[in-house]
C-alpha positions as CSV (number, residue, x, y, z in Angstrom):
1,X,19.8,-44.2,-15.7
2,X,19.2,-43.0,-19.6
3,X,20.7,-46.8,-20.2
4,X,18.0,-48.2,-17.9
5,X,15.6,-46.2,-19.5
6,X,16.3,-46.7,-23.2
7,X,15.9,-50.6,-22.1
8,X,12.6,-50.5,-20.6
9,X,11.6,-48.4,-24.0
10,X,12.6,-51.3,-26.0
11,X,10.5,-54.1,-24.4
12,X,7.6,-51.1,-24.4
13,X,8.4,-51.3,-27.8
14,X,8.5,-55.3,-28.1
15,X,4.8,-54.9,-26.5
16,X,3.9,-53.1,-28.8
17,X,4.9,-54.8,-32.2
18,X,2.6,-57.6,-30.9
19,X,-0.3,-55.5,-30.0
20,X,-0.1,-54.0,-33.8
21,X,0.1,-57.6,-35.2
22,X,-3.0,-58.7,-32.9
23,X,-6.3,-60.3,-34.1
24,X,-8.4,-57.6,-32.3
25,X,-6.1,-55.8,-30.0
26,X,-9.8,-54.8,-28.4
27,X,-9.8,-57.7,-26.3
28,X,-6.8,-57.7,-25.0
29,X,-6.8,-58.8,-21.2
30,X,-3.9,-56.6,-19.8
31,X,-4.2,-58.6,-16.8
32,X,-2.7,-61.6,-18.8
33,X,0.1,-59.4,-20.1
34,X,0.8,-57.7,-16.5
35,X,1.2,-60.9,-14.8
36,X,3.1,-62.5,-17.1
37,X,5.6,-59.8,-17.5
38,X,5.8,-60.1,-13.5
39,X,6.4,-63.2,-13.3
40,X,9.1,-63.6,-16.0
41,X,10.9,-60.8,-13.8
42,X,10.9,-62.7,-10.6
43,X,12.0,-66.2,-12.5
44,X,14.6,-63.5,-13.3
45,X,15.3,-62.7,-9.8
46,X,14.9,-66.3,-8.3
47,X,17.0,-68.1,-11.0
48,X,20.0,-65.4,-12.2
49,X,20.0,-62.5,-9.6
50,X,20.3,-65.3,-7.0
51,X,23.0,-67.0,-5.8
52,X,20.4,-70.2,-4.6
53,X,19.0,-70.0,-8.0
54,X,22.4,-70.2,-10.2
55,X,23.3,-73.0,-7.8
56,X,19.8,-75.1,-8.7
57,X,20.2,-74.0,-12.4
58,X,23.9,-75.3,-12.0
59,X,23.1,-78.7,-10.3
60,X,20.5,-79.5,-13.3
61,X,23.7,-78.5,-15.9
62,X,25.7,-80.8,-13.8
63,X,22.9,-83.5,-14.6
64,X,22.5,-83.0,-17.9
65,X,26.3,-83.4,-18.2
66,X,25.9,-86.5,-16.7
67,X,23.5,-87.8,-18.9
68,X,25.7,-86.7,-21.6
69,X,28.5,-88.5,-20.1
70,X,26.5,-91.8,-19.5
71,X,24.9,-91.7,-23.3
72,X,28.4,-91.6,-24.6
73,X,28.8,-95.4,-23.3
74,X,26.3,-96.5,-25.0
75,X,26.8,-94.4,-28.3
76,X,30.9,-95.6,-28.4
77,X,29.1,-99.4,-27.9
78,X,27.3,-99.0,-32.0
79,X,29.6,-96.8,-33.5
80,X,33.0,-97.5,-31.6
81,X,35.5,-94.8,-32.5
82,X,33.4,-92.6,-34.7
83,X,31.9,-91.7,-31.2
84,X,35.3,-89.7,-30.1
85,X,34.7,-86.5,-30.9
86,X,38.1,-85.0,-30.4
87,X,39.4,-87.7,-33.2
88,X,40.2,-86.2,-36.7
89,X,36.1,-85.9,-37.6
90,X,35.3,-83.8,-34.8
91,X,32.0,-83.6,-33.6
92,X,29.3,-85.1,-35.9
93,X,25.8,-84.0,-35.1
94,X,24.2,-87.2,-36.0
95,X,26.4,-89.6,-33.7
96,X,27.1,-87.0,-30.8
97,X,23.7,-84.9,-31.0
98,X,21.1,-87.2,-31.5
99,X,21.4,-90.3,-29.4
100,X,20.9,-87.8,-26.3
101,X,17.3,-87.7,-27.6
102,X,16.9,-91.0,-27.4
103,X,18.4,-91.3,-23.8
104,X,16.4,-88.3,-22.5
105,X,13.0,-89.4,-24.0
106,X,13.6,-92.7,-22.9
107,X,14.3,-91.1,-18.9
108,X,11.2,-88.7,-19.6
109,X,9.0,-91.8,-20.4
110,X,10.0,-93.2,-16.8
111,X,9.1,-90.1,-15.4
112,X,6.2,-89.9,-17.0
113,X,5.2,-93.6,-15.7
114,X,6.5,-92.9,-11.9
115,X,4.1,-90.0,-11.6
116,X,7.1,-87.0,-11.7
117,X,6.3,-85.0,-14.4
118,X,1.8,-85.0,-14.0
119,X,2.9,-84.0,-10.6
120,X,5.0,-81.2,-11.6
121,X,2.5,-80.0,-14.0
122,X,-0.4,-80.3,-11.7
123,X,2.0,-78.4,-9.0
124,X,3.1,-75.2,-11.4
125,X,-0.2,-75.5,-13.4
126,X,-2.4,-74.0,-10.5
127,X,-0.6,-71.2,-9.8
128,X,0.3,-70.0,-13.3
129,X,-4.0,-70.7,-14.2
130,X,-4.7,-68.5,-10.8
131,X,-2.3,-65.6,-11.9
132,X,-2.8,-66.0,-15.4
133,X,-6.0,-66.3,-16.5
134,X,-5.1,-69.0,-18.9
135,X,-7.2,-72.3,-18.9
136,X,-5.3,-75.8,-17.5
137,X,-4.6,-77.2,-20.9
138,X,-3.0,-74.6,-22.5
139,X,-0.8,-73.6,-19.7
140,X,0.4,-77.2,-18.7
141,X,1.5,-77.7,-22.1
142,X,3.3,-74.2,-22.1
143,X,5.3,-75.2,-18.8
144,X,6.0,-78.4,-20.4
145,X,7.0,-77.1,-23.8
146,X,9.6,-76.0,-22.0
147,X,11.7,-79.0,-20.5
148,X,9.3,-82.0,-23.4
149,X,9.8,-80.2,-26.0
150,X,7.0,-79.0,-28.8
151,X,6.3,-82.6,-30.5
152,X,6.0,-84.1,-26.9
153,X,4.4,-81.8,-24.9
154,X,1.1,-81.6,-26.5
155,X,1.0,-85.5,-25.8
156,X,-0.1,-84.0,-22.1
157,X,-3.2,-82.7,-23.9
158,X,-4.1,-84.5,-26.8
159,X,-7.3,-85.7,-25.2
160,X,-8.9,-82.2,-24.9
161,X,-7.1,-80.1,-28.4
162,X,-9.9,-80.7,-30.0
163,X,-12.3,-78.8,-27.8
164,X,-9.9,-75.9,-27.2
165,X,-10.1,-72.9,-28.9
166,X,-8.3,-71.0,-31.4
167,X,-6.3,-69.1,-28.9
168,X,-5.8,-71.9,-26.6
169,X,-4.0,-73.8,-30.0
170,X,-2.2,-71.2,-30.4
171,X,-0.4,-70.8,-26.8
172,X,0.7,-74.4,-27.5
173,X,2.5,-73.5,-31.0
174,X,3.7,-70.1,-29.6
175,X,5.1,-71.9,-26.4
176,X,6.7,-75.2,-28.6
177,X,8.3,-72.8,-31.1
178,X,9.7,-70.4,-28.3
179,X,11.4,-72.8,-25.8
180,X,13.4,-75.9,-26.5
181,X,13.3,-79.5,-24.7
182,X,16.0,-80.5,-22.2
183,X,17.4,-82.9,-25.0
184,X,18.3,-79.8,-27.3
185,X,20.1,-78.0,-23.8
186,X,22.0,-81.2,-23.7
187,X,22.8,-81.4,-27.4
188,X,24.2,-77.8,-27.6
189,X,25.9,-77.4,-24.5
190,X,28.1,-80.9,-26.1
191,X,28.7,-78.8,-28.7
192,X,29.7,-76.0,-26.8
193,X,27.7,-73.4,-28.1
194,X,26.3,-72.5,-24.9
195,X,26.4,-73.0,-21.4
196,X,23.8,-75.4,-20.3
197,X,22.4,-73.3,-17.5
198,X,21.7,-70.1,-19.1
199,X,20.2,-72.5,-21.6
200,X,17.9,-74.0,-18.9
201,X,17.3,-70.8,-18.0
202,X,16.1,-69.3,-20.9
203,X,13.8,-72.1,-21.6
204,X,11.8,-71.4,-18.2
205,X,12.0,-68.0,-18.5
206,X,10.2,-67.8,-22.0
207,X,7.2,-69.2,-20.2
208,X,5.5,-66.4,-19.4
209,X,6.7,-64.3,-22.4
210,X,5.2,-66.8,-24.7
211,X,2.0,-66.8,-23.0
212,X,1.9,-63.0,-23.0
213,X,2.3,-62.7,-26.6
214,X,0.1,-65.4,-27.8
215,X,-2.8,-63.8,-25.5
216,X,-2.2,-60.3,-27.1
217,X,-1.7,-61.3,-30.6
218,X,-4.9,-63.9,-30.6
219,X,-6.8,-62.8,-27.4
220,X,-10.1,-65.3,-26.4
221,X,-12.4,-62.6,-28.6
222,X,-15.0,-63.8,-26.0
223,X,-15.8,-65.9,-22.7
224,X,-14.8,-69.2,-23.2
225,X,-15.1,-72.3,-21.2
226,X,-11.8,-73.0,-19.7
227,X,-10.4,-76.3,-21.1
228,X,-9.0,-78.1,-17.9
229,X,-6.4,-80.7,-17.3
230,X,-7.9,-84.5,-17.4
231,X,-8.2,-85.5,-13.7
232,X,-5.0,-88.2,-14.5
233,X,-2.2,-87.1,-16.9
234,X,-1.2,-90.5,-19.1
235,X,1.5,-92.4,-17.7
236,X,2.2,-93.8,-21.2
237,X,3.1,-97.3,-20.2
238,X,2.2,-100.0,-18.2
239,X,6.0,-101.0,-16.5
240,X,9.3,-99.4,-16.6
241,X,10.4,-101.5,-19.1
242,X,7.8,-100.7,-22.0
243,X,8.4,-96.8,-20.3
244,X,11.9,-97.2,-21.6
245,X,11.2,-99.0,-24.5
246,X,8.2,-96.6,-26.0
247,X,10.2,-93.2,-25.0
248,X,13.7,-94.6,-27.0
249,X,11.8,-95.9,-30.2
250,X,9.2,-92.7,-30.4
251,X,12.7,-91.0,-30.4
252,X,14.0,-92.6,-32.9
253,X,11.0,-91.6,-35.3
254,X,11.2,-88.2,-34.2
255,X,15.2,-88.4,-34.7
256,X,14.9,-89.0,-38.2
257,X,12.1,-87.0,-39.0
258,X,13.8,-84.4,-37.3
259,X,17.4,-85.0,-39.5
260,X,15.2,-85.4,-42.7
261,X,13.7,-81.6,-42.0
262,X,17.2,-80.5,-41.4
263,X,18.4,-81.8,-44.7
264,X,15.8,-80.3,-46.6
265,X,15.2,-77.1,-45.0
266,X,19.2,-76.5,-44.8
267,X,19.7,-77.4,-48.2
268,X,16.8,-75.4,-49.8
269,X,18.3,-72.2,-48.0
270,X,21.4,-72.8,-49.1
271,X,20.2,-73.3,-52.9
272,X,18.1,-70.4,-52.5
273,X,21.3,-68.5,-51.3
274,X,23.4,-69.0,-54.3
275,X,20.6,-68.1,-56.8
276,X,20.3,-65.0,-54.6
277,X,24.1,-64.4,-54.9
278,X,24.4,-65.4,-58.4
279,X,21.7,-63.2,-59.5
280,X,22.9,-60.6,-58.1
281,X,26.1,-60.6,-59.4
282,X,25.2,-61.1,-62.5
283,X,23.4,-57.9,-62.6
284,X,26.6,-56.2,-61.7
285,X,25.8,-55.9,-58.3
286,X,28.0,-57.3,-54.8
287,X,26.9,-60.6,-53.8
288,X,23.9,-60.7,-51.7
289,X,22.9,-63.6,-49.3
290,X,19.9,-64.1,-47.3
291,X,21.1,-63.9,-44.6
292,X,22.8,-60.5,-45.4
293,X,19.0,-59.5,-46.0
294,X,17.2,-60.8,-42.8
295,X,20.1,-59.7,-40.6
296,X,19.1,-55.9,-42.0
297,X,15.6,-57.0,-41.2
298,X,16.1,-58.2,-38.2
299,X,18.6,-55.8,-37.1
300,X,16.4,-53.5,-35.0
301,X,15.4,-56.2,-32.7
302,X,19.2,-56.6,-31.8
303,X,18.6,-52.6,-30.4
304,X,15.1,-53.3,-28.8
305,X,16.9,-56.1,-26.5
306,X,19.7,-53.8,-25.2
307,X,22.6,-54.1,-27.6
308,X,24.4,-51.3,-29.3
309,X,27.2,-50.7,-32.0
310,X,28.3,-53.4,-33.9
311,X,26.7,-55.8,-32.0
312,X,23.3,-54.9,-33.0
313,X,24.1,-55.7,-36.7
314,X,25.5,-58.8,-35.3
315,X,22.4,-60.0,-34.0
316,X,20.4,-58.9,-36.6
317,X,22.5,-61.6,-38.8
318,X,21.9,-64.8,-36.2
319,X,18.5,-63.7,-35.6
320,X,17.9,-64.4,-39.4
321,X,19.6,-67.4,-39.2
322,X,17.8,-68.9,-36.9
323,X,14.3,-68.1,-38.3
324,X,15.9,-69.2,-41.7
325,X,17.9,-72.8,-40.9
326,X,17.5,-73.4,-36.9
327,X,18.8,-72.4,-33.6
328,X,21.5,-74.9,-33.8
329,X,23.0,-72.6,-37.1
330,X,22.6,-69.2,-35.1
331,X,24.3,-70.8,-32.4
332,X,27.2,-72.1,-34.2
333,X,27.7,-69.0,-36.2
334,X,27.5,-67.0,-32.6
335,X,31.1,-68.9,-31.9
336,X,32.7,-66.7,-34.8
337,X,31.9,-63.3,-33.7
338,X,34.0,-61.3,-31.1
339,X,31.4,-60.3,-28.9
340,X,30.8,-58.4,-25.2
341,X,30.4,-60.3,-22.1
342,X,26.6,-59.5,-21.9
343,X,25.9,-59.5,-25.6
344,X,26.6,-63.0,-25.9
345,X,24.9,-63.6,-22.8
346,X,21.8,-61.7,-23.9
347,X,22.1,-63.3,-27.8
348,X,21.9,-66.9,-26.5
349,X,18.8,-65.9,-24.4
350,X,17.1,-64.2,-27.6
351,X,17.8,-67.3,-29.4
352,X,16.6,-70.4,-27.8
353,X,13.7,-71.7,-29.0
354,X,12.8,-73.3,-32.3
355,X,11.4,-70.4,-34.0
356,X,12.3,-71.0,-37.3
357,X,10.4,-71.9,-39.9
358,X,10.7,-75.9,-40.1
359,X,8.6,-75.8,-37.0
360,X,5.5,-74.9,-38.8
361,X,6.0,-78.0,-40.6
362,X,6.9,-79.9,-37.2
363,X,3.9,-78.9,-35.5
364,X,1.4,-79.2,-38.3
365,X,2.8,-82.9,-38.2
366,X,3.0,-84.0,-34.7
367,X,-0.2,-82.0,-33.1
368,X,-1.8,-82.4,-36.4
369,X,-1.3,-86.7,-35.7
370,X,-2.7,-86.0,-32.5
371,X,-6.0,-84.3,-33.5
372,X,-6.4,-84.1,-37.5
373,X,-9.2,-82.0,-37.5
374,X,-7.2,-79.0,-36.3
375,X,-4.7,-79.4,-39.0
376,X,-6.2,-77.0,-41.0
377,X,-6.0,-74.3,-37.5
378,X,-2.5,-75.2,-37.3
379,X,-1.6,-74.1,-40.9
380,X,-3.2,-71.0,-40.7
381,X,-1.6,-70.2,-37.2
382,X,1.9,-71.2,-38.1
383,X,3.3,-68.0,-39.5
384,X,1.9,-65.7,-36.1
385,X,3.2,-68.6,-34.0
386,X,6.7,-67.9,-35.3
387,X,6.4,-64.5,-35.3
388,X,4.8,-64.6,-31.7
389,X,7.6,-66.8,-30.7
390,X,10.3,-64.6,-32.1
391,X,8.6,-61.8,-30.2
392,X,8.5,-63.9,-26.7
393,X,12.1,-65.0,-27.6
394,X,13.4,-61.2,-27.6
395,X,11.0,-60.3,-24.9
396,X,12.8,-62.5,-22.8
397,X,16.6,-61.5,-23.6
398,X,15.5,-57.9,-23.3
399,X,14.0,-58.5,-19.9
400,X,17.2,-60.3,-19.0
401,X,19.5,-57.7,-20.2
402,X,18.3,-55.5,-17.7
403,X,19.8,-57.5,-14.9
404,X,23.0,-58.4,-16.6
């Protein structure tokens, strides 16, 4: 029982970090937060607690490994045996990892033109707008950050971003930056730094817990009009064929705007890293790293979600990692460390999204394409998004950890 109990304190506690980092904690609607919080606990229920629910989650891993499967074919067609990954070179991110975002936008673009996806959103977005509070735009593109992805989703609304408000904007970056997109679940489960379902999982499950601390950290400060769905979501294409063709090639941009980020970002860390270490040492002190640093900062978060000993510490370390480099890093590195049963379990919940800080950039980019004259919005949001997203991120384990 004093376990249970020092649990629920730390997502009291979670709560309450974002309410001391909110705009004007005032207005607050505590209905928002309630419901939310409710309904991340019976995805909980329904999807892990459930014997139905681990069976759906494992018939979409079993897709996804299909896909994986099928993209191979074509991947071992343009780059014949560099595509073996059990050959001398091993798994290489750019030949195993990103051609499955080419296949899956290219199957998302179908869906998009056979009416699947609008007809999910317009299915989950009543619901979630009647127990939520939350205005059609904003929470579509919330459900669909979560399966599309944060430079996709906000395609679903790009006719309306420029009439939402500022708190409205900012449940789309919170939501992008907190969840990842079915093509990243397939990239990392190929990698085998995570099974695919509790991956899946964790991206639905964040849903709710991004929404809850978007509203509390930038509450509507007053009554707007609620920003609704268009009465037809854009199909994108006008056959099958140009469906295909669009969703591959608007991969491949985002492929290698992606992989530029990566270069940069990873190598600017890593530069910054050994002026950090060599400084220090020249001043006759140990070596210090960054992520040495962040894992201290982010080391109480590790307790707030339910782990203890060592393994807080632990956490603290990938937790900085990940808002450092990427998830991808933190995952990898998560593969060295001998760790519990249920911390792992819990770890890989707290870190899947794209909460990190390339994603700043990322969004300013790709929403800022799709409406320019909230750029400026989106640069002043980006550092609460991440920090809001970080927040729903270990929201999310925590409330997790209480059933595992």
């Amino acid at each position: 029982m004093f376990v249970f109990i020092t649990r629920i304190i730390g997502i009291i506690l979670l709560l309450g970090c974002a309410v001391v980092s909110s705009r004007n904690w005032r207005m607050i609607k505590w209905r928002t937060a309630t419901m939310g919080l409710g309904i991340h606990m019976i995805l909980v229920l329904l999807l892990l607690a459930n014997t139905y629910g681990q069976r759906l989650m494992q018939f979409c891993a079993e897709g996804i490994k299909s896909v994986q499967d099928a993209t191979h074919s074509g991947v071992e067609f343009i780059f014949g045996s560099l595509a073996m990954p059990t050959d001398p070179w091993g798994f290489m991110f750019a030949i195993h990892g990103m051609p499955l975002v080419i296949v899956f936008s290219a199957i998302i673009s179908l869906f998009m033109f056979f009416g699947v996806i609008p007809w999910i959103m317009r299915v989950l977005n009543r619901p979630m707008r009647f127990l939520l509070g939350t205005s059609g735009a904003e929470t579509v593109c919330a459900v669909a950050n979560s399966f599309l992805g944060q430079t996709e989703a906000p395609l679903l609304i790009k006719n309306v971003l420029t009439s939402m408000t500022e708190s409205q904007i900012f449940i789309v970056m919170v939501s992008g930056m907190a969840s990842i997109s079915a093509a990243a679940v397939a990239i990392y489960s190929k990698m085998g730094i995570a099974e695919a379902q509790h991956l899946l999982c964790a991206s639905i499950l964040v849903v709710p817990a991004s929404i809850v601390m978007a509203k509390i950290i930038i509450p509507d400060e007053k009554d707007t009009k609620k920003t609704d769905l268009l009465n037809e979501l854009p199909r994108g294409a006008s056959n099958m064929f140009e469906a295909i063709s669009t969703g591959a090639l608007d991969a491949l941009v985002m492929v290698f705007n992606s992989g530029a980020i990566l270069i940069a970002f990873i190598s600017l860390v890593s530069l910054t890293d050994m002026i950090l270490s060599a400084t220090s040492v020249r001043f006759g002190m140990q070596a210090y790293h960054l992520k040495d640093i962040l894992g201290f900062l982010c080391a109480p978060f590790g307790w707030l979600i339910g782990l203890r000993g060592s393994e807080v510490w632990i956490a603290g370390k990938l937790f900085g990692a990940r808002v450092l480099i990427n998830e991808v890093v933190a995952y990898r590195d998560l593969l060295t460390y001998t760790l519990s049963d249920r911390a792992v379990v819990i770890i890989t919940y707290a870190l899947c999204g794209f909460a990190n800080i390339s994603s700043i950039g990322v969004q300013i980019g790709a929403i800022g394409a799709l409406a320019p004259s909230i750029r400026p919005m989106l640069s002043k949001l980006g550092g609460r998004a991440l920090w809001a997203a970080s927040l729903a991120n270990f929201l999310s384990a925590a409330i997790v950890g209480l059933f595992v």
